[in-house]
C-alpha positions as CSV (number, residue, x, y, z in Angstrom):
1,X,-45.6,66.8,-82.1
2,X,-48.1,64.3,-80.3
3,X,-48.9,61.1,-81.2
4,X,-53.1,60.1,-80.8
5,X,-54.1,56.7,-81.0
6,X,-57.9,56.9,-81.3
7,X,-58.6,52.7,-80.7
8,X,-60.6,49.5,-79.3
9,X,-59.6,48.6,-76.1
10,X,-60.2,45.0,-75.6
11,X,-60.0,42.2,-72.4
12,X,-58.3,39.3,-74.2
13,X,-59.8,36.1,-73.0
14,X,-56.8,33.2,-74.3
15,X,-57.0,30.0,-74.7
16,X,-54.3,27.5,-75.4
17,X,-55.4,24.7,-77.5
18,X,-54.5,21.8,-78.8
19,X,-56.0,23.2,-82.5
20,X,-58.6,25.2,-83.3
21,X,-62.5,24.5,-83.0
22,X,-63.5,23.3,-85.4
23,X,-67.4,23.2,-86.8
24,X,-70.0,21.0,-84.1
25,X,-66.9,20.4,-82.0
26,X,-66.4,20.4,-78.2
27,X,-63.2,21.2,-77.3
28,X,-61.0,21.6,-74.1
29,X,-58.6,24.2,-73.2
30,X,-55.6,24.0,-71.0
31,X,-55.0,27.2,-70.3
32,X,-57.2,30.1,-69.9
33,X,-55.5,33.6,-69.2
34,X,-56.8,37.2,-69.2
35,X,-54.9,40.1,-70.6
36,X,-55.3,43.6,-72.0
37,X,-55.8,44.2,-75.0
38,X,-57.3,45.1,-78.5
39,X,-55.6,46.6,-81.3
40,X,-55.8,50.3,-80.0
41,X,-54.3,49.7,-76.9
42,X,-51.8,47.2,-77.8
43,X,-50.8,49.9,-80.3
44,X,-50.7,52.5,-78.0
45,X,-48.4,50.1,-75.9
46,X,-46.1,49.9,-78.7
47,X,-46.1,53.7,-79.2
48,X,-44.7,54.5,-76.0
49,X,-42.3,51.5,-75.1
50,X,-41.0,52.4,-78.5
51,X,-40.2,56.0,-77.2
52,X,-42.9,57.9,-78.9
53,X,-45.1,60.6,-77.2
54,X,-48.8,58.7,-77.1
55,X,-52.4,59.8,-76.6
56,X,-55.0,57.1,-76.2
57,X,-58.9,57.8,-76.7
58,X,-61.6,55.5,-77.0
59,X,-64.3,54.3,-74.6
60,X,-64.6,51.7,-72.0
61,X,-67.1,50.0,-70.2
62,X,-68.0,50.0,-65.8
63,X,-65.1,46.6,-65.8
64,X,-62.6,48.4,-67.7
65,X,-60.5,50.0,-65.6
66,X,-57.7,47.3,-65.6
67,X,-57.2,48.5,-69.5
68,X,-56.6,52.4,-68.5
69,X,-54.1,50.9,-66.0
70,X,-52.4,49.3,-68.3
71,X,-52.1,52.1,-70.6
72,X,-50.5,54.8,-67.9
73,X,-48.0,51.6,-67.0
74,X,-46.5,51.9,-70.3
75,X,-46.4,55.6,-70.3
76,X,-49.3,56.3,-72.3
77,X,-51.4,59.5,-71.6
78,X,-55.4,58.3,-70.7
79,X,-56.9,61.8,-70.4
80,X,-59.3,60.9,-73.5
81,X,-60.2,57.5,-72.1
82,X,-64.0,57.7,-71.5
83,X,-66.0,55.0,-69.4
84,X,-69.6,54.7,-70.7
85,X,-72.4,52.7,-69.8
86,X,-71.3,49.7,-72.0
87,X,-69.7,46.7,-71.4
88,X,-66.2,47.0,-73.0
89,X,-64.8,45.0,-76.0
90,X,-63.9,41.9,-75.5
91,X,-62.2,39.4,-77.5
92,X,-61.6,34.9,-77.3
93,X,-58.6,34.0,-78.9
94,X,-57.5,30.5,-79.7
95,X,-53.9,29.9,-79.4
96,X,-52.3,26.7,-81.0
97,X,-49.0,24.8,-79.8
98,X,-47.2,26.8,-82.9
99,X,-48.4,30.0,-81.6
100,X,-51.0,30.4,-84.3
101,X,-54.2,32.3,-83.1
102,X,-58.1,33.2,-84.6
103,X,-59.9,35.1,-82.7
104,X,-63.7,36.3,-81.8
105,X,-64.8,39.8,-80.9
106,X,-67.0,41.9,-79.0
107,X,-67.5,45.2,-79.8
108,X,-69.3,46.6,-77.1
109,X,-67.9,50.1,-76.0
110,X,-65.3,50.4,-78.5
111,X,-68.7,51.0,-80.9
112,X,-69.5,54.0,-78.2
113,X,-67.2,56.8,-80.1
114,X,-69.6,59.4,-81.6
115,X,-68.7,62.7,-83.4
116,X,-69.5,64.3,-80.7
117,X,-66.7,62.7,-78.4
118,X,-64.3,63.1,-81.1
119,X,-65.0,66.3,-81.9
120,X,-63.7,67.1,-78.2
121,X,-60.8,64.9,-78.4
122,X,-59.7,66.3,-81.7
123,X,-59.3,70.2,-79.7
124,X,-56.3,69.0,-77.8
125,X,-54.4,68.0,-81.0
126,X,-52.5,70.6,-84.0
127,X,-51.5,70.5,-87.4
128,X,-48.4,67.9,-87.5
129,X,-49.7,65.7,-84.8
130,X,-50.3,62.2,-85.9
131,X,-53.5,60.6,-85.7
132,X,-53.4,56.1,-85.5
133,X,-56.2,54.6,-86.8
134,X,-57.8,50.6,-87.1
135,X,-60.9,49.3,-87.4
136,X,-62.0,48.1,-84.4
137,X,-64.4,51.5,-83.3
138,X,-67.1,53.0,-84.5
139,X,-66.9,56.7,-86.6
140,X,-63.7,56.3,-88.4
141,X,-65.1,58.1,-91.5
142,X,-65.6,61.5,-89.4
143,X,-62.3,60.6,-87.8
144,X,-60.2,60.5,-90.6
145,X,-62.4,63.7,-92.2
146,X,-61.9,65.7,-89.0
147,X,-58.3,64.8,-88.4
148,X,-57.8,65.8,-92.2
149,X,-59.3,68.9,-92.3
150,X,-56.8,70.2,-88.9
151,X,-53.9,68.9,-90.7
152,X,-52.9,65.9,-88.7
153,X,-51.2,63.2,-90.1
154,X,-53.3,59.9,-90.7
155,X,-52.1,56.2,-90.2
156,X,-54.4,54.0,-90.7
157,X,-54.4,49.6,-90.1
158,X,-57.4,48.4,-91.9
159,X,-57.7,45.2,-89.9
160,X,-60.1,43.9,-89.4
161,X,-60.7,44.3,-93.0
162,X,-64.3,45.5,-94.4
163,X,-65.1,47.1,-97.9
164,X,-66.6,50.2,-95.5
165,X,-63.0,51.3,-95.2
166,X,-62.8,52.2,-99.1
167,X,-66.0,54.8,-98.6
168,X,-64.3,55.6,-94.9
169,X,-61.9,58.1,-96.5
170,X,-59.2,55.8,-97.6
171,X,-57.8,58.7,-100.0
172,X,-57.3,61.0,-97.2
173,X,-55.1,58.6,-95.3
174,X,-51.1,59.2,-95.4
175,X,-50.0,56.2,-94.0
176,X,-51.5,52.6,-94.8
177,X,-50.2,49.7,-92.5
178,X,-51.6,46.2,-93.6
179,X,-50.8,42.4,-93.9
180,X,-50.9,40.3,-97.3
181,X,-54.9,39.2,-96.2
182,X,-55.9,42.4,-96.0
183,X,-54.2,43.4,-99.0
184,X,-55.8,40.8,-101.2
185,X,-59.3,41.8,-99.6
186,X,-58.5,45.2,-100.5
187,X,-57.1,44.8,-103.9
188,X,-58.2,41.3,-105.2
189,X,-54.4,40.1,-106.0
190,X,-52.4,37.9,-103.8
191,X,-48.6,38.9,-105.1
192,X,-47.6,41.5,-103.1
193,X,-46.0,43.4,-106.2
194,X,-49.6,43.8,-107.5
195,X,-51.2,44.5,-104.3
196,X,-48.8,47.5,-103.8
197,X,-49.2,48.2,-107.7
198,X,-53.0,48.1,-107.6
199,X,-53.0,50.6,-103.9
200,X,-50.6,53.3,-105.9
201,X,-53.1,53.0,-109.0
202,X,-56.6,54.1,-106.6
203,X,-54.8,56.0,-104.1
204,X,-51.3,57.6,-105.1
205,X,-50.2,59.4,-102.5
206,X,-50.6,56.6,-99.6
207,X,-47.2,55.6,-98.3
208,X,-47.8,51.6,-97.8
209,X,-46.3,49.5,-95.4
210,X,-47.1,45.8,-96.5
211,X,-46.5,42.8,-93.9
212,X,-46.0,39.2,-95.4
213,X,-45.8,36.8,-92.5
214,X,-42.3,35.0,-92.4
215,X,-41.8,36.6,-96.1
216,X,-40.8,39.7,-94.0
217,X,-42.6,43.3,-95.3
218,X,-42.2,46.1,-97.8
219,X,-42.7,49.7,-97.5
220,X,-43.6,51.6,-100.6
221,X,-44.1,55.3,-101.6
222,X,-43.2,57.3,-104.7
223,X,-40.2,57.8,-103.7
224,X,-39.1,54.7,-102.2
225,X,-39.4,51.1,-102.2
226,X,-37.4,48.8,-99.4
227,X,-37.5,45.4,-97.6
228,X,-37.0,43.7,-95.1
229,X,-36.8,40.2,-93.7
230,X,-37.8,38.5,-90.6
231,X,-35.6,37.4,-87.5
232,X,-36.0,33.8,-87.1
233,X,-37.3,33.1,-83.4
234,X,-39.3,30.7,-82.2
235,X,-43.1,31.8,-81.6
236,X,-45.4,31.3,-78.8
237,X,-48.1,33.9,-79.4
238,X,-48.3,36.1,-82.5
239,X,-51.1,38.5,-81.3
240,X,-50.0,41.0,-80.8
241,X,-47.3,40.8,-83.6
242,X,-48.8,43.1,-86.3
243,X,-49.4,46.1,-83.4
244,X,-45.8,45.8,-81.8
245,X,-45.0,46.6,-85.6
246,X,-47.2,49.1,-86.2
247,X,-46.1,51.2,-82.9
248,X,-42.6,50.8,-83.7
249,X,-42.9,51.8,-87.6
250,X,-44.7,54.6,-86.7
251,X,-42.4,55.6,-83.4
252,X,-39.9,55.6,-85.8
253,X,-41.0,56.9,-88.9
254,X,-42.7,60.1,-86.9
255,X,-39.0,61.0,-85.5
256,X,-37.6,61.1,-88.4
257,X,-36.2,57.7,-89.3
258,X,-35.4,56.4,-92.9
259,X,-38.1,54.2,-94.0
260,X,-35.5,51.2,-94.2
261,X,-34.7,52.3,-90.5
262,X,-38.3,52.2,-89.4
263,X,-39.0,48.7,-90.7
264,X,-35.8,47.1,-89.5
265,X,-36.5,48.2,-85.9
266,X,-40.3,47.4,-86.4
267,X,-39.5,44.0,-87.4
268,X,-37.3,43.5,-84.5
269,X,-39.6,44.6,-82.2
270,X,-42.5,42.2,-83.8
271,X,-39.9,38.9,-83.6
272,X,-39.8,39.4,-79.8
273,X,-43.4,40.3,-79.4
274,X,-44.1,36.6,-80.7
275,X,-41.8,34.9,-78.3
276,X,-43.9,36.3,-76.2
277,X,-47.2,35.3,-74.5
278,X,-50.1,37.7,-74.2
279,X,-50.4,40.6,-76.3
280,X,-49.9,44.2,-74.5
281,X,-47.5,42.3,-72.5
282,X,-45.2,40.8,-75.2
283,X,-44.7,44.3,-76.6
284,X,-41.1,44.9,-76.1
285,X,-39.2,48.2,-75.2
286,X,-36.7,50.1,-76.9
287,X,-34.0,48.9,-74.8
288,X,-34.6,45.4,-75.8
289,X,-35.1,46.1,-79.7
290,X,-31.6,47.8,-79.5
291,X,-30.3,45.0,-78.2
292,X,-32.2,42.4,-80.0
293,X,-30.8,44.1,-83.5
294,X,-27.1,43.8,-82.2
295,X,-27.1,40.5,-81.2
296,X,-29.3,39.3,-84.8
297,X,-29.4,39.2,-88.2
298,X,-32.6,39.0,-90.2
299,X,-33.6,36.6,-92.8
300,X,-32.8,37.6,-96.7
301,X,-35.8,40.0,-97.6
302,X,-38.2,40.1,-100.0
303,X,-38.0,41.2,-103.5
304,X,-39.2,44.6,-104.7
């Protein structure tokens, strides 16, 4: 079983403020670093320090080559990492004193992926291989429809969120990871027992893994329903927060853990992420989540 993570591959520009811009004002930063990132990568990062056997595709532009580095540093297989004649994504965070970010982004040659491209990518991969999905590239409705029709198994993060990802194949994904924004964009409630109600009444069969912040998150299926809180640590940087959880649900989940199993260690692996600066470089590795989860106990969890 293999693990592709078709995603945006981003240079971070980050900037530590003392509060966000705000509207016609001129503001000075005090730090500027540069770091790799972008949802796709930082969730391939995750994948493999997590333990899990990861594919990245997605393209890149001429100055890009520090993010395919960074990749095959954390053990991630680049083989379907394709430069193009594009500048590569880029995105300008702002990062608060109580590690609170917003952030701007570029596109550029994560928009590059045609069906074409994919259609290549897609020959290296089987029925039971898993397929991790987000918003941040161009073509995700042929991905999802050609990854479908081979059998793979389809995770999905809708962020950023758009109404395009409800005619994007939404029905044909098997495993929906999103935060309590994104829920209410999707659904129009802000409880998150009516978000998960309203995602079971359109699509049924999703299994739905639903973040809350410091509320902790809830994973929801037919079958199942669990929680689970958050660890209480202080945070520098929560970038790259909703990623490290991502990679480490799915890590889990994909060799065989319990769904209470997969959220406990992908909750752990998010609290040290945002003790972290940066975002690829906060993501923690198994070692440390083992250890974190002996030496912690996590705050009560949410009701179901």
């Amino acid at each position: 079983m293999k693990i592709l993570n078709f995603g945006s591959l981003n240079l971070d520009y980050v900037y530590s403020v003392d509060h966000f811009v705000a509207e016609g004002e001129t503001l000075a930063s005090s730090v500027r670093n540069t770091f790799c990132g972008g949802k796709g990568l930082n969730q391939s990062v995750a994948l493999a320090r997590a333990g899990a056997r990861v594919y990245h595709a997605g393209c890149i532009g001429p100055e890009g080559g520090m993010l395919s580095d960074m990749l095959l540093c954390a053990g991630v297989n680049v083989k379907h990492v394709k430069e193009v004649d594009t500048p590569t994504g880029h995105a300008i965070i702002q990062v608060d004193p109580k590690g609170r970010n917003c952030i701007l982004l570029f596109g550029g040659a994560n928009q590059c992926n045609d069906p074409a491209y994919i259609d290549e990518v897609l020959t290296d991969f089987d029925a039971g291989d898993w397929l991790v999905l987000q918003n941040e590239i161009s073509s995700l409705s042929h991905l999802i429809a050609s990854a479908k029709q081979k059998g793979m198994i389809v995770v999905l993060n809708p962020s950023p969120f758009d109404k395009s990802l409800i005619d994007a194949g939404l029905g044909s994904v098997d495993y929906l990871l999103l935060n309590e924004t994104e829920g209410k964009q999707l659904t129009g409630y802000e409880a998150p027992a009516d978000i998960l109600k309203a995602i079971r009444a359109s699509f049924p069969t999703l299994k739905v893994v639903l973040t809350l912040g410091k509320d902790g998150c809830i994973y929801d299926d037919t079958q199942t329903c669990v929680s689970h809180g958050i660890y209480d640590v202080k945070a520098v940087d929560t970038t790259a927060a909703g990623d490290t959880f991502t990679g480490f649900f799915i890590s889990a989940i994909s060799q065989g853990a319990s769904p209470a199993d997969a959220i406990r260690r992908a909750s752990a692996a998010s609290a040290i992420a945002v003790s972290r600066p940066g975002a690829a470089p906060s993501v923690p590795t198994s070692d440390e989540v083992d250890a974190f989860l002996a030496a912690n106990t996590p705050c009560p969890a949410p009701t179901v």
